[in-house]
N, C-alpha and C positions, 0 to 999 in steps of 0.2 A: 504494500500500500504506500502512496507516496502521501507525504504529509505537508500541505501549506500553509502559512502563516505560523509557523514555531512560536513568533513571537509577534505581534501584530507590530512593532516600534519595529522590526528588523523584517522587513517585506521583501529584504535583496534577498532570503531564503525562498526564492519561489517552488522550488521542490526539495521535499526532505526525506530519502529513505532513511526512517531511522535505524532499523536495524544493520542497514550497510554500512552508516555514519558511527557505529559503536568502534571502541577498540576491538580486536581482533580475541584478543582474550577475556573480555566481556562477552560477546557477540556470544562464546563458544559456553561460558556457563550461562545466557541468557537461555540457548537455545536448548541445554539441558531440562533447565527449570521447565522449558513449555514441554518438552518430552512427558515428563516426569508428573506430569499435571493430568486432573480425572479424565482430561479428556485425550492422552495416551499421543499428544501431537497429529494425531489423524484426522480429527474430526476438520471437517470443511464446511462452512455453513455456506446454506446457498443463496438467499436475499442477502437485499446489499446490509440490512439493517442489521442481522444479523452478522454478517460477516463483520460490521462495525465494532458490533459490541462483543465478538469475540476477539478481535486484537487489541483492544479496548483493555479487555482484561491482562492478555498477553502483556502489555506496556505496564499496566499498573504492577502485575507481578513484577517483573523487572526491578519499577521502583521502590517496593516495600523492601526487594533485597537490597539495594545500591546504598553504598556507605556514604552516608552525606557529608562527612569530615574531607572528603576529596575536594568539594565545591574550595576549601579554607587553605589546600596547601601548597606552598611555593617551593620551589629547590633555592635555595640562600648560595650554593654555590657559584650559580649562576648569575648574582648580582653583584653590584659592587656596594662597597663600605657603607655609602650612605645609605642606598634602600634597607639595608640588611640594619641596621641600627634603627629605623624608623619604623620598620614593619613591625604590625599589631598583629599576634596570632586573633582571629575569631572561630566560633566553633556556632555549630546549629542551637540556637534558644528557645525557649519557651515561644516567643512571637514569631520566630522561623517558622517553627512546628505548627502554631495554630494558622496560620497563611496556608500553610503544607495541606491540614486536614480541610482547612474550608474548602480549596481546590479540589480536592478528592472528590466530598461530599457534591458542590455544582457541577462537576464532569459527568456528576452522577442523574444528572436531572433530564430522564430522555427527552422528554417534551419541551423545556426549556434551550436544550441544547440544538432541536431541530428548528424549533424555532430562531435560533440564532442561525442559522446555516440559509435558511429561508431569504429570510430579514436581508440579512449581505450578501446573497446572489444579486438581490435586488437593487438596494439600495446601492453598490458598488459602483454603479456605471453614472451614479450623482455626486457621492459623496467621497472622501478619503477613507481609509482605512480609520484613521482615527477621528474623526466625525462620527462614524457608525458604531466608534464603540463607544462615545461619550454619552450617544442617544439609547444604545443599548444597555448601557451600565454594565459592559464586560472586559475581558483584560486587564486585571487591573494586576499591577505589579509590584512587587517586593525587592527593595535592594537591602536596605539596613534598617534593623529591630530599634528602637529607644536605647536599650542598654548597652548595643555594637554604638549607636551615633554618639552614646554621653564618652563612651571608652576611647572613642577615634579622638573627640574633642578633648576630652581632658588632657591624652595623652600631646596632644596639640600645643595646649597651652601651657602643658608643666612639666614635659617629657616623661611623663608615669602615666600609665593607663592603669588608674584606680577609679576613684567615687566619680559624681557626675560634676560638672563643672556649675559655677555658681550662674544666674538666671541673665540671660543676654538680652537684649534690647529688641533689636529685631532681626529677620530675614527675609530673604525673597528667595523664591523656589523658581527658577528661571525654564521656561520651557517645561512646566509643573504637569502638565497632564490631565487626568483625573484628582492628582492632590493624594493618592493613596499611597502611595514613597511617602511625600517629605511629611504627612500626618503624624507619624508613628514616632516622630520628635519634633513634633512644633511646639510640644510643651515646655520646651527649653528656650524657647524665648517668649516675650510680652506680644511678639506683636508678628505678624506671619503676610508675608505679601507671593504674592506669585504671578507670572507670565505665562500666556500661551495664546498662539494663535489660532486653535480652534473655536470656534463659535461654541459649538455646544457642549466642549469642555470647558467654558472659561463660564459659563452658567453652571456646571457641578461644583469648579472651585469655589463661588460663592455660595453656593449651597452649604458650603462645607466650612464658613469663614473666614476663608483668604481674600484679601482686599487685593483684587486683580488689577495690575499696573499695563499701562501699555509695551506692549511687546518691542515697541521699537526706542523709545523714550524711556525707559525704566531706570536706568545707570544717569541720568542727566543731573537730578536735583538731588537726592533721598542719597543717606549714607546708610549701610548695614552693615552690621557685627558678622553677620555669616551670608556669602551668596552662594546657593544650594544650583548646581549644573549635572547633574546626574542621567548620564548615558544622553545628554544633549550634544558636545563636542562632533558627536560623530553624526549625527543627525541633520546638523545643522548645514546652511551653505558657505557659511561665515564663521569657521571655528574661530578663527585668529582677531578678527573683528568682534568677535562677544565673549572672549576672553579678557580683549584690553578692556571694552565696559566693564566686565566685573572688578577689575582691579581699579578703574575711577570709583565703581559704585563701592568701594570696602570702607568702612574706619579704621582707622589710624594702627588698630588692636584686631582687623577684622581676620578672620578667613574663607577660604574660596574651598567647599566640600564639592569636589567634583567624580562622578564613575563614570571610567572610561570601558565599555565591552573589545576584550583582547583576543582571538588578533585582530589587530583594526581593520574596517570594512564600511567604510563610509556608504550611507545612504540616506538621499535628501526624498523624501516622499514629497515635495512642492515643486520640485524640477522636474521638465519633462524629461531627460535622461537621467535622473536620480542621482548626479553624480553634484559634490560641494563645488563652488567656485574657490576656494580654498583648501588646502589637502594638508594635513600636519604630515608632517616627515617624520613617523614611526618607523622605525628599520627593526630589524631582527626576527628571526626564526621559532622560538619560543613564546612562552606568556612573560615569564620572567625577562628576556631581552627587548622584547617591546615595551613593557612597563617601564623596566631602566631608561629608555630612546626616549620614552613619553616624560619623564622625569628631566631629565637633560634640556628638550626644549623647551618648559617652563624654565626651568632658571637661567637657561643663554637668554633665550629668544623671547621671554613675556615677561622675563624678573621676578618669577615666586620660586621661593624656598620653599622645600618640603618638610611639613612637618610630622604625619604622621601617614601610612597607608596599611592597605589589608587586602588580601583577595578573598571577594563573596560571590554567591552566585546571585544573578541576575532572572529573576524569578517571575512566571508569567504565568496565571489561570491560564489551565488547558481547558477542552474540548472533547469532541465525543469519542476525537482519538485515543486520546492521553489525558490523565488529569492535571498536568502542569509541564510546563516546559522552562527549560533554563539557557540561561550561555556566562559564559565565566567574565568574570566582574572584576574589574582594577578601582579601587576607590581611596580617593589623595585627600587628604589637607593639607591646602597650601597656604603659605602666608606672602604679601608682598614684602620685594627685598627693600631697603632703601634705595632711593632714587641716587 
């Protein structure tokens, strides 16, 4: 079965065998597991909806076995001194997990899930991919839990990833989405602002009490204590143009929490060839050498020091395929250097 839309924010996956896509020696106890399962790997169903909800299951198996501590680890060999100093272990938490289980339980909702498949055949050929999901209320994504964001931040400001950092003034979640990322720690500041150019996402954000700023003007007047870019850089057509806004938009004290998805793979869903008018110069063959390349160009090329970083997964409500889909997650704090 090929599977599309992995992740609705990453639409350059337009076909995904996932079992092809597995490593080699996953792939081999995956397909154990479906051996070894009541239905003896033989069974074939023959309607499609059936065939659905039996790979359906096939996947979920899979996932109830896969070690989620993989999403969190890097080879430290591979970097140099500073990343390797700066890096935050994280591990799967409490709020991981309940993200993890609501997915399960919605993937599980046949009539709900056809109805979405309906819905966006349809509506596709009017709207964007993320138009349709803002109207739908689906996709919504998980990068970092409250206790990963207080941990990144603290250790940010005092070189120890202990307690939570005392209560900050404000932030702006730039290119915010649905608001379900940067929700999960807005309660660490007074006051929560966000961007986004979707129409009918930038009506959930206020739903939801973010004071929505203009997507183009945002960085102009207003200082913030933290400016939140998370899996925007590569989204965006103007990486390097909405990175220097963030560093006007910072105080004095501020920092720039930004997730980069590794290896990089730019796609602008508003261009009609999907590709940015701006391209960062990521080099390297790994997760760990591209992270370091991406580390390097902030502090030559846009003047932020790194303060703290972690790799998480990048986490997305699945569908009638799968009940969640992921891609590996690079996430920085950075601070500006002095001029």
């Amino acid at each position: 079965m090929e599977y599309s839309e992995v992740c609705p924010k990453h639409e350059h996956f337009e076909k995904i065998d996932w079992e092809v896509s597995l490593p080699s020696e996953r792939r081999i106890r995956y397909e154990a597991m479906a051996s070894n399962s009541g239905l003896n790997g033989l069974y074939r169903p023959r309607s499609a909806l059936a065939r659905a909800m039996y790979e359906k299951q096939r996947n979920d198996r899979y996932l109830q076995e896969f070690d989620q501590n993989e999403w969190y680890q890097v080879d430290k060999n591979q970097l140099p001194p500073e990343a390797q100093e700066k890096f935050i272990q994280l591990h799967p938490d409490k709020e991981t997990q309940e993200f993890l289980t609501t997915s399960v339980d919605k993937s599980s909702w046949v009539w709900t899930q056809l109805w979405y498949i309906l819905a966006k055949s349809f509506l596709r050929h009017f709207w964007t991919t993320t138009d349709i999901n803002g109207w739908l209320g689906r996709g919504s994504m998980f990068v970092l839990s409250s206790a990963q964001t207080r941990l990144l931040l603290k250790a940010a400001r005092s070189g120890q990833g202990s307690s939570s950092p005392e209560k900050l003034s404000a932030f702006v979640d730039v290119g915010a989405g649905d608001g379900e990322v940067s929700k999960r720690f807005a309660d660490l500041f007074t006051t929560k602002y966000a961007t986004e150019i979707s129409a009918s996402m930038r009506k959930v954000l206020s739903s939801k009490g973010f004071t929505v700023l203009d997507a183009d003007a945002w960085w102009q007047e207003q200082r913030f204590d933290c400016v939140c870019m998370l899996n925007l850089v590569d989204r965006c057509s103007k990486p390097r143009t909405m990175l220097r806004q963030a560093r006007a938009a910072l105080a004095p004290a501020g920092h720039l929490l930004l997730a980069l998805v590794l290896p990089y793979k730019p796609y602008v869903e508003a261009n009609s060839d999907h590709k940015p008018e701006e391209r960062l110069p990521i080099q390297g063959g790994t997760f760990e050498e591209q992270a370091a390349s991406f580390v390097a160009f902030m502090r030559d090329e846009m003047r932020f020091e790194l303060a703290a970083w972690s790799r998480v997964p990048y986490l997305c409500e699945g569908d009638f395929a799968q009940a969640y889909y992921w891609l590996d997650d690079s996430v920085y704090v950075f601070r500006p250097m002095p001029e």
